[in-house]
C-alpha positions as CSV (number, residue, x, y, z in Angstrom):
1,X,0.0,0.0,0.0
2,X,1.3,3.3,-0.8
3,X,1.8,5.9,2.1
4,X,0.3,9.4,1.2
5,X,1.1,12.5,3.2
6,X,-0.5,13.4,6.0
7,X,-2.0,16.3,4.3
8,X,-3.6,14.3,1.7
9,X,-5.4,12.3,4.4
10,X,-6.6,14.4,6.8
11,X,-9.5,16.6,6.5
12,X,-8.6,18.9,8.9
13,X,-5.7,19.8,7.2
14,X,-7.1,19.8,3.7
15,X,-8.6,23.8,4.0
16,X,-5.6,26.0,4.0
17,X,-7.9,28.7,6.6
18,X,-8.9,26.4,9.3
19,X,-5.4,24.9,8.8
20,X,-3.3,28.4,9.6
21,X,-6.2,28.8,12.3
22,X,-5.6,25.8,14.2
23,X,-1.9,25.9,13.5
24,X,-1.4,29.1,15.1
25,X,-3.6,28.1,18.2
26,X,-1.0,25.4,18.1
27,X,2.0,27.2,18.5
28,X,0.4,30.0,20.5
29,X,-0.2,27.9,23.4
30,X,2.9,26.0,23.5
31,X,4.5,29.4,23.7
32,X,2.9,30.6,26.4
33,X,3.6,28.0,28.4
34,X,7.3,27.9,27.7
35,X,7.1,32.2,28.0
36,X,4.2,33.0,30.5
37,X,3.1,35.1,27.5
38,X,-0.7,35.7,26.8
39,X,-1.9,32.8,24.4
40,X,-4.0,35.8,22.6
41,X,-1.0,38.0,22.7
42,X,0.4,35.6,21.2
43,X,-1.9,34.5,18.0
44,X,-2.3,38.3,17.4
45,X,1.2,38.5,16.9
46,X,0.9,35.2,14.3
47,X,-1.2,35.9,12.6
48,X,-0.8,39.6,12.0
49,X,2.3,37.9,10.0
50,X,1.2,37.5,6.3
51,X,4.5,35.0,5.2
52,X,7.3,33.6,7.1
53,X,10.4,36.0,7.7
54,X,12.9,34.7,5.6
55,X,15.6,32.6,6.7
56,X,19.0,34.6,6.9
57,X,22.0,32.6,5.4
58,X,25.2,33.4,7.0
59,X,28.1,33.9,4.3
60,X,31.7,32.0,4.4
61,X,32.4,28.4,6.1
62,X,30.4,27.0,8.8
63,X,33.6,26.1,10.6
């Protein structure tokens, strides 16, 4: 049987909205418990964000 992504297979996941909705809930209130930070302070702050911040590259050898 062929394995297909978790994305494929569950419907929670399958609408893009309720997706970002539930992921930032998610993260929110993990955050708070690791910060003492607001969970609501927290999603407002998600999901005011319209993209990711981009990943800065450092330049030269990683040594």
């Amino acid at each position: 049987m062929k394995n297909k992504p978790l994305i494929e297979t569950n419907p929670h996941l399958k609408v893009p909205a309720k997706y970002r909705k539930a992921l930032i809930a998610n993260v929110a209130s993990s955050t708070a418990v690791e910060t003492g930070a607001s969970v609501e302070s927290i999603a407002r702050i998600l999901a005011e964000q319209d993209k990711p911040l981009p990943i800065k590259k450092k330049n030269g050898s990683a040594r």
